[in-house]
PAKE-720325 format. One record per residue: residue in one letter; x, y, z of N, C-alpha, C, O in turn. Coordinates in steps of 0.2 Angstrom, whole numbers. Example, Ala and Ser with C-alpha at 12.3 -4.5 7.8 and 13.67 -1.06 7.14 Angstrom:
% residues 2
+---+-------+-------+-------+-------+-------+-------+-------+-------+-------+-------+-------+-------+
: r :  n.px :  n.py :  n.pz : ca.px : ca.py : ca.pz :  c.px :  c.py :  c.pz :  o.px :  o.py :  o.pz :
+---+-------+-------+-------+-------+-------+-------+-------+-------+-------+-------+-------+-------+
: A :    66 :   -28 :    39 :    62 :   -22 :    39 :    66 :   -16 :    39 :    71 :   -17 :    42 :
: S :    64 :   -11 :    35 :    68 :    -5 :    36 :    64 :     0 :    39 :    67 :     6 :    40 :
+---+-------+-------+-------+-------+-------+-------+-------+-------+-------+-------+-------+-------+
% end
This chain:
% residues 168
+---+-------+-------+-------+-------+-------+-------+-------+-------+-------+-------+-------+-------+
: r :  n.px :  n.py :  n.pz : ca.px : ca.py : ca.pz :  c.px :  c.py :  c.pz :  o.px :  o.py :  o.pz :
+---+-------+-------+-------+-------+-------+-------+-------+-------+-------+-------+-------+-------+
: X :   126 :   223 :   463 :   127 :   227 :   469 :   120 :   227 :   473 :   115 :   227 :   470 :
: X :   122 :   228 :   480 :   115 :   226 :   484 :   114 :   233 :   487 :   118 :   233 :   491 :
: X :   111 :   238 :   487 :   108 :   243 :   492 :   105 :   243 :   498 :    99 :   240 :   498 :
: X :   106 :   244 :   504 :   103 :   242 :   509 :   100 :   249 :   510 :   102 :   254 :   508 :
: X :    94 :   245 :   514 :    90 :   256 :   515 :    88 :   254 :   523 :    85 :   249 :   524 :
: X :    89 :   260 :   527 :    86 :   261 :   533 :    86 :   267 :   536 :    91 :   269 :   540 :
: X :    82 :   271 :   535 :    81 :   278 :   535 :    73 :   280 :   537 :    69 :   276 :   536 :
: X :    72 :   285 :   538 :    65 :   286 :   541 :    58 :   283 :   542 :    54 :   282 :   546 :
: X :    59 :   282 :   533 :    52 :   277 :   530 :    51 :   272 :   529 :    46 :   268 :   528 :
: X :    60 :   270 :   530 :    59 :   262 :   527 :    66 :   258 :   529 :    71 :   259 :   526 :
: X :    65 :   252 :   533 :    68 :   249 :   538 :    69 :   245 :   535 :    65 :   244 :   531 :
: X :    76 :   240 :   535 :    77 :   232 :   532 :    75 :   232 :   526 :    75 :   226 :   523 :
: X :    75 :   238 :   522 :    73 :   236 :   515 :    82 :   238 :   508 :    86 :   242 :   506 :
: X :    80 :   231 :   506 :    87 :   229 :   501 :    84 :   230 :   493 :    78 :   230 :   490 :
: X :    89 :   231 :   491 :    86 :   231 :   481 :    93 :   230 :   478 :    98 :   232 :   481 :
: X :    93 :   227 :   472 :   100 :   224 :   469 :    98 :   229 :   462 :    93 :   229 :   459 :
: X :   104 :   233 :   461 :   107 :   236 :   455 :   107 :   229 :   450 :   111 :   225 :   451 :
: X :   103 :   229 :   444 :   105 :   226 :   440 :   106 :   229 :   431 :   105 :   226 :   426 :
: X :   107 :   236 :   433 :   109 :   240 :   427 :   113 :   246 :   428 :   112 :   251 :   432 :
: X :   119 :   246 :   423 :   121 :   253 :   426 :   117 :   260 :   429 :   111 :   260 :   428 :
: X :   121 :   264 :   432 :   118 :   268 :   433 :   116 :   273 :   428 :   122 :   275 :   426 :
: X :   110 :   276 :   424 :   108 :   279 :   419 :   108 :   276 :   411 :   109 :   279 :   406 :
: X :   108 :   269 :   413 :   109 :   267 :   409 :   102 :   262 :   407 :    99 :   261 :   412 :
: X :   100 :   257 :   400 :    97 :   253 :   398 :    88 :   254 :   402 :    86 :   249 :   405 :
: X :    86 :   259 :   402 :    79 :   263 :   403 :    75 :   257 :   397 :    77 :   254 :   392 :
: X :    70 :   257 :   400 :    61 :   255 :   397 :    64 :   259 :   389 :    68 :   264 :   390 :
: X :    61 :   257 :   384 :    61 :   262 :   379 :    56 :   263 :   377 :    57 :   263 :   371 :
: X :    49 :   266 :   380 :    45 :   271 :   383 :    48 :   275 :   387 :    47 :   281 :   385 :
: X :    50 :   275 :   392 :    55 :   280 :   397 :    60 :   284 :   394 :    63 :   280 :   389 :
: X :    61 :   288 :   394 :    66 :   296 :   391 :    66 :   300 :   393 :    64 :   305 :   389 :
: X :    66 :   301 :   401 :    66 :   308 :   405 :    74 :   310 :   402 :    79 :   307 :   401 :
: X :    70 :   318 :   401 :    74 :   322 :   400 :    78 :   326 :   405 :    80 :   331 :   404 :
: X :    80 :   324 :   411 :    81 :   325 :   417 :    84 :   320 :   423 :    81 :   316 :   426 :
: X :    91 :   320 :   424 :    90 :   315 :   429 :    89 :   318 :   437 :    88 :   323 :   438 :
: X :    90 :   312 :   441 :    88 :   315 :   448 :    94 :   320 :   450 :    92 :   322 :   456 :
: X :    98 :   322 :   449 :   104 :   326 :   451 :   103 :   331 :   447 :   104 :   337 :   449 :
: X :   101 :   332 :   441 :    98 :   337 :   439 :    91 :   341 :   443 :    89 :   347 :   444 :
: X :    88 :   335 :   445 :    83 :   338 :   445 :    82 :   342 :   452 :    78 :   347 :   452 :
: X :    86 :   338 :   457 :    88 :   341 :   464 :    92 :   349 :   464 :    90 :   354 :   468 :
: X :    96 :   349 :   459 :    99 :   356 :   457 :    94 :   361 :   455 :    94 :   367 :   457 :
: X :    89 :   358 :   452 :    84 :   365 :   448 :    79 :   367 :   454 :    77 :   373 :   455 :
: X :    79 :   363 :   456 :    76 :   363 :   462 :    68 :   361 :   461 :    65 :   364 :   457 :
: X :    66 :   356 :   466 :    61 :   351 :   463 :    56 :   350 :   474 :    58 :   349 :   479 :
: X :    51 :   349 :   472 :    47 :   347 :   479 :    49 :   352 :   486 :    53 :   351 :   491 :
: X :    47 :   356 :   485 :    47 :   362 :   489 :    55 :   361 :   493 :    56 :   363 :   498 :
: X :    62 :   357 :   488 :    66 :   355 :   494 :    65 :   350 :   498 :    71 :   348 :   500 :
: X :    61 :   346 :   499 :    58 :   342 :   504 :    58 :   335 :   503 :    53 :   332 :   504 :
: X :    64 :   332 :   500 :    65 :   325 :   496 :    70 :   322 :   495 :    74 :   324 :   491 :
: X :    71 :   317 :   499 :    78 :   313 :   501 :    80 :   316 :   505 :    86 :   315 :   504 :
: X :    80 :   319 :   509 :    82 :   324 :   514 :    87 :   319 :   521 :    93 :   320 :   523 :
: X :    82 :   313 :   522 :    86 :   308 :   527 :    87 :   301 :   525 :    87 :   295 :   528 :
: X :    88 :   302 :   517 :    91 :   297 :   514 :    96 :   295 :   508 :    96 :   290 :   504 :
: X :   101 :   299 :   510 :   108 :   303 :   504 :   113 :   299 :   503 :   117 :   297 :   498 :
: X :   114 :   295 :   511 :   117 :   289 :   510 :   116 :   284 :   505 :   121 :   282 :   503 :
: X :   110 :   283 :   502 :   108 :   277 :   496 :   111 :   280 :   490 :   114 :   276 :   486 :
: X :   111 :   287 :   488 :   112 :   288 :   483 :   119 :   292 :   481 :   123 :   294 :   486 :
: X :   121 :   292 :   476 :   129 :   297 :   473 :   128 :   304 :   478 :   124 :   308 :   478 :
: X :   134 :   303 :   482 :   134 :   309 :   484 :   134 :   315 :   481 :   132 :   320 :   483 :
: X :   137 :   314 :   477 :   137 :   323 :   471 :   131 :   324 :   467 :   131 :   328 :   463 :
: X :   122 :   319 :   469 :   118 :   320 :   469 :   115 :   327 :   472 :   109 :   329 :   472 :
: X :   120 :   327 :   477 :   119 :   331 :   483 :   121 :   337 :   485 :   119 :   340 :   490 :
: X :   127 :   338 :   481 :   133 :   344 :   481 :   128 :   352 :   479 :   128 :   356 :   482 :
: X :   126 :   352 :   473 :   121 :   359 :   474 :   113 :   358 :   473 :   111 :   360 :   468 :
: X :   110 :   353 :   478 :   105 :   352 :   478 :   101 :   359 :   484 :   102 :   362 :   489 :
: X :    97 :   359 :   479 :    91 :   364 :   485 :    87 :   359 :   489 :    81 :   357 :   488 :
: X :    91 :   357 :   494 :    86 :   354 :   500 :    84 :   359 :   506 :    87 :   364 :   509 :
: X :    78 :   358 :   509 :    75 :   363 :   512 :    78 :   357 :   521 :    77 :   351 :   522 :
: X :    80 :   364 :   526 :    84 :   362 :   531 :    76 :   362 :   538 :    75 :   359 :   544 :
: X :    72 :   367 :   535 :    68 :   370 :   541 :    64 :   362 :   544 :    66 :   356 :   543 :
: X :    59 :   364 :   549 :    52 :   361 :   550 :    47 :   361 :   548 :    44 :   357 :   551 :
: X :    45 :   362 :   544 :    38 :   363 :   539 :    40 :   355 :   534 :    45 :   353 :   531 :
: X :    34 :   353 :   536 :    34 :   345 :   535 :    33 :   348 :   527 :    35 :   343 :   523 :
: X :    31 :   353 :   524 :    30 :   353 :   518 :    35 :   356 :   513 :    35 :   357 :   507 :
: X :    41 :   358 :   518 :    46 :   363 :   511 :    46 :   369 :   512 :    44 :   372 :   517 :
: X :    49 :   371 :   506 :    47 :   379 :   505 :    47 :   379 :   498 :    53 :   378 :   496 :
: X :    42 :   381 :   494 :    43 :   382 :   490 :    47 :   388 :   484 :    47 :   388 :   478 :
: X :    49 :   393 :   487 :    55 :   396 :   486 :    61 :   393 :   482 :    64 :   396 :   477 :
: X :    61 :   386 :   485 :    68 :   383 :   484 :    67 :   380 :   477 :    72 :   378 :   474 :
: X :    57 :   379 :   474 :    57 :   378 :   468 :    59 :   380 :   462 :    59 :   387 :   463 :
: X :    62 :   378 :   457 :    62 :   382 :   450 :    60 :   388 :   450 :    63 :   393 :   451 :
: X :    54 :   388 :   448 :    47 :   394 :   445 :    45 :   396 :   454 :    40 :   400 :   455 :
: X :    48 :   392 :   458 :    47 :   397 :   466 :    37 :   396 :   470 :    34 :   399 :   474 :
: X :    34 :   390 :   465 :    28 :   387 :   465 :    27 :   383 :   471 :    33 :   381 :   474 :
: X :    21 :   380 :   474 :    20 :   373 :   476 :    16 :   370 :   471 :    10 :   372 :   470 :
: X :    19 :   364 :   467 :    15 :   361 :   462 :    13 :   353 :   464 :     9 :   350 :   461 :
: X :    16 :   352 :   468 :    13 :   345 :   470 :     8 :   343 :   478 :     8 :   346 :   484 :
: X :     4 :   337 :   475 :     3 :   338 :   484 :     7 :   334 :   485 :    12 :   331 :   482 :
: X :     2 :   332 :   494 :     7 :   330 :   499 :     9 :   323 :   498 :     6 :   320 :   493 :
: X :    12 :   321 :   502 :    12 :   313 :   504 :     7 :   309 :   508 :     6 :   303 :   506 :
: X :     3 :   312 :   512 :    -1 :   311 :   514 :    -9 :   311 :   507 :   -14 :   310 :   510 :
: X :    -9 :   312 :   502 :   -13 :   312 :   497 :   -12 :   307 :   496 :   -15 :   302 :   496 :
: X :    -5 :   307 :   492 :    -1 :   302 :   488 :    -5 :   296 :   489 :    -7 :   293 :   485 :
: X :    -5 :   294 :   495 :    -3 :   289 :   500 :   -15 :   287 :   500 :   -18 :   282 :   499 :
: X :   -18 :   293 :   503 :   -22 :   292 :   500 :   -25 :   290 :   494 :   -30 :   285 :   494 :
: X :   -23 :   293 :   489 :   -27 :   291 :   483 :   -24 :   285 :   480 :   -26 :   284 :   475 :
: X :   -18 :   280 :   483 :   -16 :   273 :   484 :    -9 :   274 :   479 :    -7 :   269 :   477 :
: X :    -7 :   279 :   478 :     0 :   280 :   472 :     6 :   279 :   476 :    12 :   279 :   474 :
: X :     5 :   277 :   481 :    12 :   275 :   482 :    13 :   268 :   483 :     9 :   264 :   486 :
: X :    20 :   264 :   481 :    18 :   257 :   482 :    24 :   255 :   487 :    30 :   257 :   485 :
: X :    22 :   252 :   494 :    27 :   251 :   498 :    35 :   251 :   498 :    39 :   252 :   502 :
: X :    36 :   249 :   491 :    45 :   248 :   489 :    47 :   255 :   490 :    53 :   256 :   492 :
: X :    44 :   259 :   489 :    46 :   265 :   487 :    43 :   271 :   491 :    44 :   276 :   488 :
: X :    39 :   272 :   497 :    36 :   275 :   502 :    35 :   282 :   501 :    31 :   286 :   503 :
: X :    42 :   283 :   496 :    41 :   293 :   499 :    39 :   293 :   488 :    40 :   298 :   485 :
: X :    38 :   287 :   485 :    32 :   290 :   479 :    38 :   291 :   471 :    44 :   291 :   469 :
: X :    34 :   292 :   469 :    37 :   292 :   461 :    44 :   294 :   460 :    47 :   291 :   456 :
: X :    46 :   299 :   463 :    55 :   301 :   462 :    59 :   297 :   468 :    66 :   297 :   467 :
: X :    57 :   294 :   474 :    60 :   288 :   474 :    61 :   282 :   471 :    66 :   278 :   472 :
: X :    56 :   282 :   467 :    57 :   276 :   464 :    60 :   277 :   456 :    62 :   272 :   453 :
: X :    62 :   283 :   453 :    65 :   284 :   449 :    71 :   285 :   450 :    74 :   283 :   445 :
: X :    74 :   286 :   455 :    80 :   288 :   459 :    83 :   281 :   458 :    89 :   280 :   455 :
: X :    81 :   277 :   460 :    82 :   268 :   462 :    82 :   265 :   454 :    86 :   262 :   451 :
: X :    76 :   267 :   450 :    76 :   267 :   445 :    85 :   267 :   439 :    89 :   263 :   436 :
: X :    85 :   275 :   440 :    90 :   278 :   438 :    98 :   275 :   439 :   103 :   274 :   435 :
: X :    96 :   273 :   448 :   103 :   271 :   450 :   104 :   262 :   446 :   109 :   259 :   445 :
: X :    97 :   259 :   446 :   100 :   253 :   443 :    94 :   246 :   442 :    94 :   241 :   439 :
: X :    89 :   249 :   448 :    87 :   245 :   450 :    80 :   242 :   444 :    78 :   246 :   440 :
: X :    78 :   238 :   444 :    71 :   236 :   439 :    68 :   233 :   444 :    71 :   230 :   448 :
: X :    61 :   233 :   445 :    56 :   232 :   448 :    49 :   228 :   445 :    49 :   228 :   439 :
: X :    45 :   225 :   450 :    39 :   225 :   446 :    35 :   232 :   446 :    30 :   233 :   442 :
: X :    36 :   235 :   450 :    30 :   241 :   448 :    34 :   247 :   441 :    31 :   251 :   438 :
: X :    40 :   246 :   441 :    42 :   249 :   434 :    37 :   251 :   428 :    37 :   257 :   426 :
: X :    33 :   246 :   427 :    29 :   247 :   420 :    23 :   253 :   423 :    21 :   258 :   419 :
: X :    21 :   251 :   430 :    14 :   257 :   432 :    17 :   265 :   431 :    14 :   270 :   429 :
: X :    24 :   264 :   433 :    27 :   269 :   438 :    29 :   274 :   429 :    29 :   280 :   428 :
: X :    31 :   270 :   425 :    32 :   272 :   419 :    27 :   277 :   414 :    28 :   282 :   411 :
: X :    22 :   272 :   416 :    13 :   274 :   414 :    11 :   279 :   417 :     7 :   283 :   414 :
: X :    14 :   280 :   423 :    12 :   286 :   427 :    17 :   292 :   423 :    14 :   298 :   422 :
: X :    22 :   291 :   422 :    27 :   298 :   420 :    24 :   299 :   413 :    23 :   305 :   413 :
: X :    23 :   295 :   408 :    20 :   296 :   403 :    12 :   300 :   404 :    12 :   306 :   402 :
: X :     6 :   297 :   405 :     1 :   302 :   408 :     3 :   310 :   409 :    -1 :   315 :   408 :
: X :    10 :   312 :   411 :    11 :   319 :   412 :    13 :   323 :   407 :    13 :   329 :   407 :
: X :    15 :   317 :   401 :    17 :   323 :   396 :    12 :   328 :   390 :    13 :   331 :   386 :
: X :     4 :   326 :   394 :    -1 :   332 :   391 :     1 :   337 :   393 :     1 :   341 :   389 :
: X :     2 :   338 :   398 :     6 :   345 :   399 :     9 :   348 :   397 :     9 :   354 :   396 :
: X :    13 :   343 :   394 :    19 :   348 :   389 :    14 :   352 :   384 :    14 :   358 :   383 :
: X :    12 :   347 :   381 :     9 :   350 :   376 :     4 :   358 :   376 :     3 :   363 :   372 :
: X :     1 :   357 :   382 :    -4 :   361 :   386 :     2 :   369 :   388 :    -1 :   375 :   388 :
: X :     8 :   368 :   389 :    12 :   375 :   390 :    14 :   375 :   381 :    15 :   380 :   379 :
: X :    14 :   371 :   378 :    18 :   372 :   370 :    12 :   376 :   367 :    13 :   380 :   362 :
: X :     5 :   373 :   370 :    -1 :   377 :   366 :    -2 :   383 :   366 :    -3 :   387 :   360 :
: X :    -2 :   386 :   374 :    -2 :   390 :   377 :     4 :   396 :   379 :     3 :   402 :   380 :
: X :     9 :   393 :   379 :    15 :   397 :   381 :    20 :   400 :   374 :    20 :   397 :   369 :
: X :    23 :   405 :   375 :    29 :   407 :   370 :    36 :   404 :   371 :    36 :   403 :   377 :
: X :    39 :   402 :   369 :    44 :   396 :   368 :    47 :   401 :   374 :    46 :   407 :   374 :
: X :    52 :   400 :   380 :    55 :   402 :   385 :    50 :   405 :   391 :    51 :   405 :   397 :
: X :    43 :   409 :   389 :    43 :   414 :   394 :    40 :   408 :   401 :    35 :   405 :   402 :
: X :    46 :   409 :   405 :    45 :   405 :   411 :    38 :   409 :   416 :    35 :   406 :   420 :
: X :    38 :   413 :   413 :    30 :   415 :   418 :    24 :   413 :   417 :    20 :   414 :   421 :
: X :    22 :   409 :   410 :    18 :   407 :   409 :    18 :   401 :   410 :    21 :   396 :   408 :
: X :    12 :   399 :   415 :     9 :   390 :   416 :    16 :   389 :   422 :    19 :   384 :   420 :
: X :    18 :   392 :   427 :    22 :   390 :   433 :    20 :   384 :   434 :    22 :   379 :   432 :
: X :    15 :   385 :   437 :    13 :   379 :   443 :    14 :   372 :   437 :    18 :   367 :   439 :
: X :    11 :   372 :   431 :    12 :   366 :   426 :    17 :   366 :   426 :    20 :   361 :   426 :
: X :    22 :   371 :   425 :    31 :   369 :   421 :    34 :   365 :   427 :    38 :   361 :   426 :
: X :    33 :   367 :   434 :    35 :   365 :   441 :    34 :   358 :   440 :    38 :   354 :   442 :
: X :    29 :   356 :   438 :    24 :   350 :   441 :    28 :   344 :   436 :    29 :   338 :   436 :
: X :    29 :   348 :   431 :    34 :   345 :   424 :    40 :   343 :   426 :    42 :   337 :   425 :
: X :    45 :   348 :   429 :    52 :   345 :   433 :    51 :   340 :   436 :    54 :   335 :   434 :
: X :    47 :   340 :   441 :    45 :   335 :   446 :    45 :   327 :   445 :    45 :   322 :   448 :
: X :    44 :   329 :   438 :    42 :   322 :   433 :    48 :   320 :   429 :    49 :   316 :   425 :
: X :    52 :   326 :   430 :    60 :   324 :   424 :    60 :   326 :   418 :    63 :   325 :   413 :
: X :    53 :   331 :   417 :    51 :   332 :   409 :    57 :   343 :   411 :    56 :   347 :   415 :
: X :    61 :   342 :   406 :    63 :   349 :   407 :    58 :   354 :   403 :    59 :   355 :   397 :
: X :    53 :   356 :   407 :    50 :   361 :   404 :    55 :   369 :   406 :    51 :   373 :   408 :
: X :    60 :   370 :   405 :    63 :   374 :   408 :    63 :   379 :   400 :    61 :   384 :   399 :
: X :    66 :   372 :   395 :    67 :   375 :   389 :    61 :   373 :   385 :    61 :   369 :   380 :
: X :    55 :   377 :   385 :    49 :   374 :   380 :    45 :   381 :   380 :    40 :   381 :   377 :
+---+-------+-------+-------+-------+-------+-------+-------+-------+-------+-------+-------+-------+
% end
C-alpha cells in the first residue's frame, strides 16, 4: 500500500507500507507505547498531527488530546504530568534532528514507522529512541515506584519517546 501525504509540511510526498501495521519492529526497537496511545496520554503540549490525521487510523484520533488553539507551541495542560518537556521544531530543525522524510521529527516518523513503513534513516531514528532510555533509569534511581510527582518533566519527555514512564 502506497501513502500519499500533502499537508502543511510536506507536499508530493509518497511511502509504501511494507509491514503490517505494529507489526515485525527492528529488534532493538520495543516502544512500550504506540502512537494512539500515546496521543490519548497526551503527549507534545497537543500540538502534533494536528493537519495530518488523514495519513493515519482514524481511531488514532478518537480520544486524542490535541490542542485546537493559536499558540504555535500547545498547551501544555493537555500533557500527561501537565509539563512542557520538549523543545521546539524550530530547535529540532536547528540542531539538524530532523530529516526531510519526516519534517515534523521523531514521532512522525514513528508513526509511519508504526503504520508500516521501513526507511533509511530507521536505524539513526532507533538510536535516537534508545539514547533516551537513561532516563528511565534516572526516575527508577531517584523516584518511588508510581509517585507521578517525581521527575515530571523526565516522565513527560519519556511518553514523547513511547517509553511508558507512567508505570515506573
Amino acid at each position: 500500500m502506497v501513502i500519499h501525504v500533502n499537508d502543511s509540511m510536506q507536499k508530493g510526498y509518497s511511502y509504501e507500507l511494507t509491514e503490517s501495521i505494529g507489526k515485525n519492529f527492528h529488534p532493538d526497537f520495543k516502544p512500550q507505547l504506540s502512537p494512539k496511545e500515546m496521543l490519548e496520554i497526551g503527549v507534545f503540549n497537543g500540538k502534533y498531527l494536528n493537519d495530518c490525521r488523514e495519513e493515519f487510523p482514524i481511531d488514532w484520533f478518537e480520544n486524542a488530546k490535541i490542542y485546537s488553539g493559536n499558540n504555535s507551541e500547545g498547551d501544555a495542560s493537555l500533557n500527561f504530568f501537565k509539563v512542557r518537556a520538549s523543545q521546539t521544531l524550530k530547535e529540532w530543525q536547528r540542531k539538524g534532528w530532523i530529516n526531510p522524510q519526516d519534517p515534523r521529527g521523531w514521532f512522525q516518523w514513528y508513526c509511519r514507522y508504526y503504520m508500516g513503513r521501513r526507511s533509511f534513516d530507521d536505524d539513526r531514528q532507533i538510536k535516537r529512541w534508545k539514547a533516551m532510555s537513561r532516563h528511565i533509569a534516572q526516575v527508577k534511581n531517584n523516584c518511588h515506584y508510581g509517585d507521578l510527582q517525581c521527575r515530571p518533566k523526565q516522565r513527560q519527555a519519556l511518553l514523547h519517546w513511547a517509553y511508558d514512564s507512567i508505570n515506573m
